[in-house]
C-alpha positions in Angstrom: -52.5 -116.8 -17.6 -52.9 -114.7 -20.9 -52.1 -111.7 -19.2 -49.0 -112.6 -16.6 -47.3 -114.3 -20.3 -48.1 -110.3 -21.5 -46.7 -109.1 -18.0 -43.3 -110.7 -18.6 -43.1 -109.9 -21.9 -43.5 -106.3 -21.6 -40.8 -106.5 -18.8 -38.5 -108.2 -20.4 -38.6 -106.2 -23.2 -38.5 -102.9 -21.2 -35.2 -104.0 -19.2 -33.9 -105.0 -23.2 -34.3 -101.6 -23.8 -32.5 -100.2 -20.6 -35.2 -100.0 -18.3 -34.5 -100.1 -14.8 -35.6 -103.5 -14.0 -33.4 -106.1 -12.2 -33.4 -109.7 -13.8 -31.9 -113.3 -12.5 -28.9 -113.5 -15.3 -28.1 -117.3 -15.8 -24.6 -118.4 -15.3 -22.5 -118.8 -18.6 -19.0 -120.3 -19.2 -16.6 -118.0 -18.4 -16.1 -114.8 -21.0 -13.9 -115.2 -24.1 -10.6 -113.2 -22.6 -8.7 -110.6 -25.0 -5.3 -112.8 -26.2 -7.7 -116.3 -26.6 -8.4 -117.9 -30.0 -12.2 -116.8 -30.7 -14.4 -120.5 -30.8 -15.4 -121.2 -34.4 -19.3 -121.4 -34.7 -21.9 -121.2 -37.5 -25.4 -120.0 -37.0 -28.2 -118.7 -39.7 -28.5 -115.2 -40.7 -31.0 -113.2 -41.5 -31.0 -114.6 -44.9 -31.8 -118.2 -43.0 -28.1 -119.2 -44.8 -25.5 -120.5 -42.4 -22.3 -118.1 -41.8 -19.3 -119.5 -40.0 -16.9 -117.2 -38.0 -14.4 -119.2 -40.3 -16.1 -117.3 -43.5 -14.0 -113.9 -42.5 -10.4 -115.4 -41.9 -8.4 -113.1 -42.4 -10.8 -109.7 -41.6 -11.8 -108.1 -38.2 -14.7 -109.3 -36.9 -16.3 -107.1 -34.7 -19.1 -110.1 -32.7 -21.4 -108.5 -30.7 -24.0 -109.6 -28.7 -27.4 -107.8 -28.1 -30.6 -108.5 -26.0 -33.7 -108.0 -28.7 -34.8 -106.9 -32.1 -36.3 -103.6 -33.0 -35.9 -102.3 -29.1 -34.4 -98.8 -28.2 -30.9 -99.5 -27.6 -30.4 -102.4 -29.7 -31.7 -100.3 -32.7 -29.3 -96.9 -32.0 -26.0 -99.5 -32.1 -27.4 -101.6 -35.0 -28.1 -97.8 -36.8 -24.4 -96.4 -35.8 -23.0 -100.2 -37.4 -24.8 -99.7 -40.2 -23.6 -95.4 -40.6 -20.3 -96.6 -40.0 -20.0 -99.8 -42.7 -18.0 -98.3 -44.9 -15.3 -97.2 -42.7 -15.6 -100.9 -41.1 -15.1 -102.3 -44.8 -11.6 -99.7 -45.5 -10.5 -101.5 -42.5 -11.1 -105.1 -43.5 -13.4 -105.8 -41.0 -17.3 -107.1 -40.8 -19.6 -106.3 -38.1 -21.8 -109.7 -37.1 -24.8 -109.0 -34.3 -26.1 -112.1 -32.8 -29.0 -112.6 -30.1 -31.4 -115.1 -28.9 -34.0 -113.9 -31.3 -35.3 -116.2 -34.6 -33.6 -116.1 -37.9 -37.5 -114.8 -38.9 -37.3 -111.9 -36.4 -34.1 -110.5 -38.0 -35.6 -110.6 -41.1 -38.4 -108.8 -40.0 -35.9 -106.0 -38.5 -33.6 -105.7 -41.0 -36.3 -105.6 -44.2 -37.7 -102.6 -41.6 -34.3 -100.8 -41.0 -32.2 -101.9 -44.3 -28.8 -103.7 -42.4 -26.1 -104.3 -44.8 -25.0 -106.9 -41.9 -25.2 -110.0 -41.0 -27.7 -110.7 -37.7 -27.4 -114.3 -36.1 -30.1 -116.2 -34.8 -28.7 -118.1 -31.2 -32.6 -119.0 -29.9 -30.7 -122.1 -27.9 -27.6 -119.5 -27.2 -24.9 -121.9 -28.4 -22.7 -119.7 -29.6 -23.9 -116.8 -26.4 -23.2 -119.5 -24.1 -19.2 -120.3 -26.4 -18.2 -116.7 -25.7 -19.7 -116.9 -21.9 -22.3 -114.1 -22.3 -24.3 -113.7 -19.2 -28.3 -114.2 -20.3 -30.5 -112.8 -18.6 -34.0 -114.7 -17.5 -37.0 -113.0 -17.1 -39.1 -115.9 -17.0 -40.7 -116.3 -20.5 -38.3 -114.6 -22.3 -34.5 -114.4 -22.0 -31.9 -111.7 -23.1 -28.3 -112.1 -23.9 -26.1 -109.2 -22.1 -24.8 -106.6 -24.6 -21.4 -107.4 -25.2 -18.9 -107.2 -28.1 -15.5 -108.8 -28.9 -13.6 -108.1 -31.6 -11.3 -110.5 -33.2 -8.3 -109.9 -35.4 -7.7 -111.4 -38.7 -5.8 -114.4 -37.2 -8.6 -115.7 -35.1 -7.3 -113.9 -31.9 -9.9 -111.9 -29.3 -8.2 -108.3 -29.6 -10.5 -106.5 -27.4 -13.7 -107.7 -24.8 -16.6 -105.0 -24.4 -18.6 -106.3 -21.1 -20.4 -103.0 -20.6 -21.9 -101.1 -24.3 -22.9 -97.9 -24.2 -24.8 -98.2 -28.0 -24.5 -94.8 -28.3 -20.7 -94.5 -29.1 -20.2 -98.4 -29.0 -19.2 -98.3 -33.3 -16.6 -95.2 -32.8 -15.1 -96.8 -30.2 -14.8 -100.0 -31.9 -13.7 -98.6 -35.1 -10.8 -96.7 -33.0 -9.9 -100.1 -32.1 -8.9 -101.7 -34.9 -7.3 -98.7 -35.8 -4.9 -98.8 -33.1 -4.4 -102.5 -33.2 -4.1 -102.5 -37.1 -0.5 -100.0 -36.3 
């Protein structure tokens, strides 16, 4: 039994990380649509201290989702937030990753890789499930799809990202608010 709990793991974590591996993603509400007031929600960050989508009215948010901590893909577009924080601050803006993983897990990862963000801890996928994230189940551990929305300073969803490439996924964002902020 030992072993098959290891098994899943080590695929789960392998399709986190990109890996070719197809997965049974469980139906969620339907996805927050660009032009739709973004849902109000408060979960813990890394810190274990509750922060509201309500604490940043009246900045871009930039809310994006991510399947696990401290795997391959999810590190690159948690590295090119953090390189690009200061040009997210001359904007007005915050960036807030959230994913099913444990507010202690975060703290782990961001004591290891220094995030001047805020990571959200959505074990029971509340707020994935609010924004209608797809999650994907691979038995013993489950993934939330890697998906971003930014939201204007007025509440409003600007812009949905269904499909992240983490490699340019910050410069595209930042472009973004840029051309919304005209």
């Amino acid at each position: 039994m030992r072993k098959a709990v290891w098994i899943a793991a080590i695929i789960g974590v392998a399709a986190a990380c990109g890996v070719g591996i197809r997965a049974h993603a469980a139906p969620a509400a339907d996805t927050i649509q660009a032009g739709a007031m973004a849902p109000n929600f408060t979960l813990p960050s890394q810190e274990d201290k509750p922060v509201s989508l309500a604490d940043y009215k009246g900045k871009w948010v930039v809310l994006y989702f991510y399947p696990k901590d401290q795997t391959t893909g999810c590190t690159i577009e948690a590295h090119n937030f953090q390189r690009d924080l200061a040009k997210y601050d001359a904007l007005n803006a915050v960036v807030l990753g959230v994913s099913l993983d444990t507010v202690e897990g975060h703290k782990t990862w961001c004591s290891k890789d220094t995030f001047g963000f805020k990571l959200l801890a959505d074990p029971d996928h509340k707020v994935v499930d609010m924004y209608g994230v797809p999650v994907k189940n691979y038995g013993v551990m489950k993934f939330a799809n890697r998906e971003t929305f930014l939201i204007s300073p007025d509440g409003k969803v600007v812009k949905v990202w269904e499909k992240v490439d983490p490699n340019v996924h910050s410069t595209e964002v930042l472009a973004e608010i840029t051309a919304n902020k005209k």
